[in-house]
C-alpha positions in Angstrom: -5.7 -16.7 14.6 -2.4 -16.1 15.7 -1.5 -15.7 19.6 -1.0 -12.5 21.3 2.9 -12.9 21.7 3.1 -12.9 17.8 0.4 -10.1 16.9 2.2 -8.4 19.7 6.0 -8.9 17.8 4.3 -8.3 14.5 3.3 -4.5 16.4 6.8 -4.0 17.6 8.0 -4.6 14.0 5.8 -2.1 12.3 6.8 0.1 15.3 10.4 -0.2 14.7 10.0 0.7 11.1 8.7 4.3 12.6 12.2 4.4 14.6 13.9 3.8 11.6 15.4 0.6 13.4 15.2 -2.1 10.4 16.4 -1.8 6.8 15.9 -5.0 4.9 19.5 -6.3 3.0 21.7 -5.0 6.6 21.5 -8.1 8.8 20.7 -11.4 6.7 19.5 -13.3 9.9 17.3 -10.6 10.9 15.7 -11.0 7.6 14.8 -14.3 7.8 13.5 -14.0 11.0 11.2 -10.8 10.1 10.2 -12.8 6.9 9.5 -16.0 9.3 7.3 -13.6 11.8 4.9 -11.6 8.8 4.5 -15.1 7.4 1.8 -15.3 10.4 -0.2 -13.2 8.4 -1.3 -15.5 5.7 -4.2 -17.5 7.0 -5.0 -15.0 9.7 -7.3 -12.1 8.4 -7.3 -10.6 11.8 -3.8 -10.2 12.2 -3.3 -9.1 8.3 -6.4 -6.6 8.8 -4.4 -4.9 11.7 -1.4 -4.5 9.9 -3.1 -2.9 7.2 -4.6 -0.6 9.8 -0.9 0.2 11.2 0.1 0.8 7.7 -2.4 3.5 6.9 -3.0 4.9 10.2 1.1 4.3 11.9 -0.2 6.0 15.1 -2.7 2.8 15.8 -2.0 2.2 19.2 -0.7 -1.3 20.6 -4.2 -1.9 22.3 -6.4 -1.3 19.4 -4.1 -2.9 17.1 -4.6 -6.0 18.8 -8.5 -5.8 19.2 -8.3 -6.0 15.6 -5.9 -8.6 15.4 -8.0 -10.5 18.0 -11.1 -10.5 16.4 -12.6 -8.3 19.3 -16.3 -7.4 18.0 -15.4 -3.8 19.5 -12.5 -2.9 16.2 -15.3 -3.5 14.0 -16.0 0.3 14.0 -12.5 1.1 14.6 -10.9 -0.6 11.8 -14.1 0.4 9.5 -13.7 4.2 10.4 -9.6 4.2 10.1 -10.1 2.8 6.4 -12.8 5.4 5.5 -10.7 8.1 5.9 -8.1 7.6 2.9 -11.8 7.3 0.7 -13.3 10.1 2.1 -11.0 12.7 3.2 -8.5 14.5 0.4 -6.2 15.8 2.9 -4.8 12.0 4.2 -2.5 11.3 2.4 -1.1 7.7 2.8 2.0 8.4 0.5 3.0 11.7 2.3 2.1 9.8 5.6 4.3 6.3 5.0 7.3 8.2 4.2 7.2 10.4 7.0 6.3 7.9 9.3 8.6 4.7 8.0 10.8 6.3 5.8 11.2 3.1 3.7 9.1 1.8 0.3 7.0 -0.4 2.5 5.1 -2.7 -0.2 8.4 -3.2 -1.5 9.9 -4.1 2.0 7.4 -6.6 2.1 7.6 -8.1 -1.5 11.4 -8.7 -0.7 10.7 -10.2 2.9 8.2 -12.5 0.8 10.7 -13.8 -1.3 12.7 -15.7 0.9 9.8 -18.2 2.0 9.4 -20.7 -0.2 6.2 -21.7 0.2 4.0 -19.6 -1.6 0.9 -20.0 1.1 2.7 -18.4 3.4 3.5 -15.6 1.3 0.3 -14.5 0.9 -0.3 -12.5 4.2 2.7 -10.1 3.1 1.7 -10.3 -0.7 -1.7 -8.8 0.1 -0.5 -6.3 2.9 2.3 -5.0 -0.2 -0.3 -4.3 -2.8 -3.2 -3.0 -0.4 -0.8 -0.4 0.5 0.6 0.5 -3.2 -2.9 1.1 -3.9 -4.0 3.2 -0.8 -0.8 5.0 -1.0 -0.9 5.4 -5.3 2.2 4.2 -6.4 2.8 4.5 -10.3 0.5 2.2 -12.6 3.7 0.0 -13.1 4.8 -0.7 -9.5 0.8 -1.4 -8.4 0.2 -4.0 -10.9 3.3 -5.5 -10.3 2.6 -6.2 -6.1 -0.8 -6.9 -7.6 0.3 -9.7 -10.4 2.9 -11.3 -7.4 -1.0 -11.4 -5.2 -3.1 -12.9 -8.0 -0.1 -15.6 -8.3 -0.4 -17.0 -4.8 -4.1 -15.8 -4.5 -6.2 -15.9 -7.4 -9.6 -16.2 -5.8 -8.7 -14.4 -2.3 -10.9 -11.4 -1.4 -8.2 -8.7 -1.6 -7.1 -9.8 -4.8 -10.5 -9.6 -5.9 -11.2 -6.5 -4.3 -7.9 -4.6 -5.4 -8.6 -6.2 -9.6 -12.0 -4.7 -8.9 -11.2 -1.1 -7.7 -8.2 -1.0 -10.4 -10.6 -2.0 -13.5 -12.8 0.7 -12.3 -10.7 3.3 -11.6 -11.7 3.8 -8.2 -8.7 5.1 -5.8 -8.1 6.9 -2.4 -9.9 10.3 -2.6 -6.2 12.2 -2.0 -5.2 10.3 -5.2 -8.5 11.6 -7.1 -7.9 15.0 -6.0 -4.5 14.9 -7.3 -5.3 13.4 -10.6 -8.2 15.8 -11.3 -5.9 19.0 -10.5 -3.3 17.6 -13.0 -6.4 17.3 -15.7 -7.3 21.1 -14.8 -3.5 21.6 -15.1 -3.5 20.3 -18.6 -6.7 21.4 -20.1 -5.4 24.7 -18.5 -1.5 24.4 -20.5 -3.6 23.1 -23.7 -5.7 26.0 -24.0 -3.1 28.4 -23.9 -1.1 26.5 -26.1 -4.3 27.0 -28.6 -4.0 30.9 -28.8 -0.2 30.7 -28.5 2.5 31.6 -31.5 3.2 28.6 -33.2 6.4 26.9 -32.4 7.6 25.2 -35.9 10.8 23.9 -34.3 9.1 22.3 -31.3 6.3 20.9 -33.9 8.5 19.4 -36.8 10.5 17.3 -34.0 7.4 15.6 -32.4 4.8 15.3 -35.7 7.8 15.2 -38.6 5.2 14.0 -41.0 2.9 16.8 -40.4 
């Protein structure tokens, strides 16, 4: 478990995200050292669970965050009811809410602060942070799979690889996400029904079926 002063610099981090303070690539030695300070994550669920929490919910206060980080039997219930609410409620939306809040591609943030430790075991904390959050906040087939593949690498077996393979092969997502998807499937059964009773277009049709 990692000590309060690091949880604690880990919080201030996240925080100066919101500010707008840090953009990864501006200050080489400031890189290194963030990468050196989220590599406290791998090993340590309770300070990886926290972030996590940060990530979804940026408002988490600095107490809570760090009765989660702790261990402290009490953020049981709170980190349980702050991850219920992407599942549950339509209107959270963790995309919408990450770019308001810290303006940056966070799972790629991450990835690239990953890169530059060499050992691959201490990548992992960031690894799994980066594609929890792609998935909660539903980035693009292509971009998930990738912060997932870069996971599975480092951490075949671990149970947020698992858990993430598990949810992707089944198609379960955040229930904003769902909502989304199912409005762009009324959306289209909507454009191919009128497309049915609509004058045929030969031009339009000889370009995409040629052979037809």
């Amino acid at each position: 478990m990692a000590d309060r002063q690091t949880a604690l610099a880990v919080f201030d981090f996240l925080d100066s995200l919101r500010a707008g303070q840090y953009r990864i690539g501006a200050d080489a030695e400031k890189d290194h050292a963030t990468a050196g300070l989220l590599a406290s994550l791998s090993g340590d669920t309770g300070l990886r669970d926290a972030v996590c929490a940060k990530l979804i919910s940026p408002g988490l206060e600095r107490a809570r965050f760090l009765m989660v980080a702790e261990h402290d039997p009490r953020a049981i219930p709170l980190f349980a009811s702050g991850q219920v609410k992407p599942w549950y409620q339509a209107d959270y939306n963790v995309r919408e809410i990450a770019n308001s809040e810290f303006h940056q591609d966070i799972p790629a943030l991450l990835w690239r602060l990953s890169n530059s430790i060499p050992d691959s075991a201490r990548r992992e904390g960031m690894l799994e942070a980066a594609a929890y959050m792609s998935f909660m906040q539903g980035d693009p087939e292509a971009a998930f799979t990738g912060h997932l593949g870069r996971l599975a690498a480092v951490s075949p077996e671990g149970e947020v690889t698992r858990c993430l393979m598990d949810a992707h092969e089944h198609g379960q997502h955040p229930a904003w996400v769902m909502e989304q998807r199912q409005l762009r499937e009324r959306q289209a059964d909507a454009a191919d029904g009128m497309a049915a009773t609509a004058p045929d277009r030969p031009g339009l049709r000889q370009r995409l079926f040629p052979n037809r």
